[in-house]
N, C-alpha and C positions, 0 to 999 in steps of 0.2 A: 580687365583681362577678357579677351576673347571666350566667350561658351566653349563646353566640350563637343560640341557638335560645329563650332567653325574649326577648331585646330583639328578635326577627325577627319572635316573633308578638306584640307587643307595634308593633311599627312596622306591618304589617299590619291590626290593629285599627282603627289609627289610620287607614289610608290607605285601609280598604272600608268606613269609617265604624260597624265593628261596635256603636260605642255608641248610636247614634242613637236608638235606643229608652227610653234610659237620659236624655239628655242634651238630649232633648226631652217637653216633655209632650203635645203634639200630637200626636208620634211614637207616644209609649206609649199615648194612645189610639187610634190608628189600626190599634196594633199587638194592640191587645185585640179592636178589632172583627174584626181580620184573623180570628184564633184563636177567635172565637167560631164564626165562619162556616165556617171551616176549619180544624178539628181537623187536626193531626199525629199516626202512627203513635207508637205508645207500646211494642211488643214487641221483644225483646230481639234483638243480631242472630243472625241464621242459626248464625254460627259463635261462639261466646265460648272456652269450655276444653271440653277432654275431661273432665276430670277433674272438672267440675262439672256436679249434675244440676238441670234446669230445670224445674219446676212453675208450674201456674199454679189459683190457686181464685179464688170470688169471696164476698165478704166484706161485709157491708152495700148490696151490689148492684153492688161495684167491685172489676176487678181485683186481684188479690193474687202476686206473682211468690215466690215461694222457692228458693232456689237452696241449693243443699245438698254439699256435697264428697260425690262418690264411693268409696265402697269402706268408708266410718266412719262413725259415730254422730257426730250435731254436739256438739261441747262447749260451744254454746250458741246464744243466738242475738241477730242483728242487726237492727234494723230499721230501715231504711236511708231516708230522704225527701231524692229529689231538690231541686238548684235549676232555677233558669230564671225566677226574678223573679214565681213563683205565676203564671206568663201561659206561659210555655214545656215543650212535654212533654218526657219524661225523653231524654235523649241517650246515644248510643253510649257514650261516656265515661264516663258513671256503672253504664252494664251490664258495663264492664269492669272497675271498679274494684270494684263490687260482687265479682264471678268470682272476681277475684283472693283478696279479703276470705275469701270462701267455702271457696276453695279451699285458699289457704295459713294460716291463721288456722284453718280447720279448724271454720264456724262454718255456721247455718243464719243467709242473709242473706236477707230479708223486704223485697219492694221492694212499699209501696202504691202505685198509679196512683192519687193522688189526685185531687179534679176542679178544674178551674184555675181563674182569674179570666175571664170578668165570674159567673160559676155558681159556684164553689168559695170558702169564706171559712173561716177561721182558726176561726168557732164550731163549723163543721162537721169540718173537718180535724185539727184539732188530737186533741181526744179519740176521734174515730177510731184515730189513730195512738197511743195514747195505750193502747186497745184491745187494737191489735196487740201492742205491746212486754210488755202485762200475761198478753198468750196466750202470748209464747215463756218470761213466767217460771214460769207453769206448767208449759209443755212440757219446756224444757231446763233449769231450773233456775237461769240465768245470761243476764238479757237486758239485750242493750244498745241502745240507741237513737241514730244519728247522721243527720248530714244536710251538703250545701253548699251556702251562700246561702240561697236563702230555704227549704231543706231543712232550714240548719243553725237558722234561726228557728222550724220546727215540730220540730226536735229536743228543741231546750231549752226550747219549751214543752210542749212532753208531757212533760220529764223533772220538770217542775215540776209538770203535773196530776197524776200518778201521786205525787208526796210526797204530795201533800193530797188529791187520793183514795181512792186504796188503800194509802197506806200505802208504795209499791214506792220503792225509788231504785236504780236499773239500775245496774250493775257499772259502764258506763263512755257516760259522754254525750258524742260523738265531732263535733266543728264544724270544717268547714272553710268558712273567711271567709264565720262567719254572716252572716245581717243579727238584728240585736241590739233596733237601736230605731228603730222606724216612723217616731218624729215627728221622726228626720234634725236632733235639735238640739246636735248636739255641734259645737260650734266648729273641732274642729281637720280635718272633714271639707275645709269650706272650701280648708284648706290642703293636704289630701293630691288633690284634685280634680284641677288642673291634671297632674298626674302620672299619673293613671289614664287606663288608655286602653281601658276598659272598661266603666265604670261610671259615674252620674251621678246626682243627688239630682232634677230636675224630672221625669222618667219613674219612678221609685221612688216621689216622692209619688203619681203617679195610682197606680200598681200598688197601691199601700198604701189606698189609698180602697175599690180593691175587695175588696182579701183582706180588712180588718178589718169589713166586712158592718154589724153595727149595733153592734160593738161601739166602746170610743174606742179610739186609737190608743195610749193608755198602758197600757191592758189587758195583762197577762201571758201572753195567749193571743197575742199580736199582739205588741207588744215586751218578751220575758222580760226585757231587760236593767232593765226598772223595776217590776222582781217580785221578790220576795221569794227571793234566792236562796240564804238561811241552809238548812242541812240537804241539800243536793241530796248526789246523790254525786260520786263523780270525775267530770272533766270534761279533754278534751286538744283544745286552740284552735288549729288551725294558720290561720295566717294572713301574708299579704305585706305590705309599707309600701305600694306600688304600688295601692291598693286604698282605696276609702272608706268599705270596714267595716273597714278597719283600726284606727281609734281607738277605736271604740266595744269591739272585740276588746281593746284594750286595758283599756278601763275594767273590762270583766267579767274578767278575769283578778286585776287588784287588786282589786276586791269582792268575788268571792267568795274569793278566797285571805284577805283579813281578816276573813271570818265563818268560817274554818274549814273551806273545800272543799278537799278535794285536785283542784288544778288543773295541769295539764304543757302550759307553754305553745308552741309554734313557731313565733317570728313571725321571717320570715327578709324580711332588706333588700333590696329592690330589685325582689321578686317581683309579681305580678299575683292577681287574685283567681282563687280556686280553682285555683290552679297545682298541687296536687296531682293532680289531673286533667288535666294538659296533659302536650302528648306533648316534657319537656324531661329533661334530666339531673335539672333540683332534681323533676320531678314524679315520677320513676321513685324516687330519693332517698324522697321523700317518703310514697308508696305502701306501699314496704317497712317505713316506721316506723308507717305507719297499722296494717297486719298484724302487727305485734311487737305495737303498743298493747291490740288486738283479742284477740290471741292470749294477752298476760298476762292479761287482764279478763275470762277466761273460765278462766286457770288450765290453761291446753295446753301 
């Protein structure tokens, strides 16, 4: 059974109407002009760890954050892309998850600030990021690439450009409750819906309209889950039932595990989306397997 600190912020959600944006498409576009007009800060807070050192370059005219553990050489490195539905800037919670990553993993973590929706689209982000992970395998020898929600959909599509580009398959493609497939046609979303008290398929379609830019929405740049994912490298899915990328997390799990991926799945009953990132028992649980995961995949 869920902690009393998942079903609390899970009833809260529900009660400040957190989904609204999600569960509206009205909402989602209101919430797109908001953010056009008024960008949110994107830099890391004040305080994260000691023990972690913060840079910052800029990279095709954007942002680039590196976080580096002190006092060691990295044993590799991460390159990390936020969620927030391609419309929301990076949040506290992924600068500490990142820190953590950094610091106990032992790893150089690479946060792009990439540019959001109605301006930023999947043809532009993707091999950016795509970019990045190809520079840390030249640097540190050992790069991996992850992301959550629609971080974890620019994830595992740069891990798929970089196959058929250069050649790269990153040590470890790291997802928490990607989004998978844009055109939201899996049936058993319907079913997991009512249950979520975060997420919603009518404000994802608009969101989706803008991040896929000119491309269609079944493009592998836009939803990897209808791409080719024979040959990727490893891949670790965490993901909740509570959640309506939950079943699509499902489906890529069994496909690419029958074409031969080594996949390590965590899909745990009762949880909410990106609940690795929440401040509960299973998120703290969970963090520490994400740095185990991290830390094998670089061979620390």
């Amino acid at each position: 059974m869920p902690s009393p600190s998942t079903r609390l912020i899970a009833a809260v959600f529900r009660a400040t109407g957190r989904n609204r944006t999600f569960i509206s498409a009205d909402a989602a576009r209101a919430h797109v002009r908001e953010r056009a007009v008024r960008p949110v800060a994107f830099a890391p807070p004040a305080r994260l760890r000691r023990d972690v050192a913060v840079h910052v370059t800029r990279d095709a005219g954007r942002p680039v954050y590196v976080l580096r553990p002190r006092g060691s050489a990295p044993a590799g490195g991460l390159v990390y892309a936020h969620g927030g539905g391609w419309v929301n800037e990076i949040a506290s919670q992924h600068w500490h998850l990142a820190a953590q990553i950094a610091a106990e993993a032992g790893v150089a973590v690479t946060v792009p600030i990439y540019p959001l929706v109605p301006f930023g689209t999947a043809a532009e982000v993707v091999p950016w990021v795509a970019d990045l992970v190809a520079r840390d395998e030249a640097t540190y020898g050992r790069s991996l690439v992850g992301g959550d929600s629609a971080g974890g959909q620019i994830a595992l599509s740069a891990a798929m450009l970089l196959r058929d580009r250069d050649g790269i398959r990153p040590a470890l493609t790291l997802l928490i409750s990607p989004a998978l497939d844009l055109t939201f046609s899996n049936p058993e979303i319907e079913v997991v819906q009512p249950t979520d008290p975060w997420l919603g398929v009518p404000g994802g379609r608009v969101l989706a309209e803008h991040w896929r830019g000119g491309l269609p929405l079944e493009d592998p740049l836009v939803s990897p889950l209808l791409g080719d994912l024979a040959g990727l490298g490893p891949l670790s899915v965490h993901t909740g039932t509570r959640d309506v990328m939950n079943p699509d997390a499902r489906l890529l799990v069994a496909a690419a595990r029958a074409l031969g991926v080594d996949v390590a799945s965590h899909e745990e009953q009762g949880l909410l989306h990106v609940y690795p990132l929440l401040p509960t028992p299973e998120g703290r649980a969970s963090r520490r397997v994400l740095v185990d995961e991290v830390r094998a995949a670089v061979g620390a």
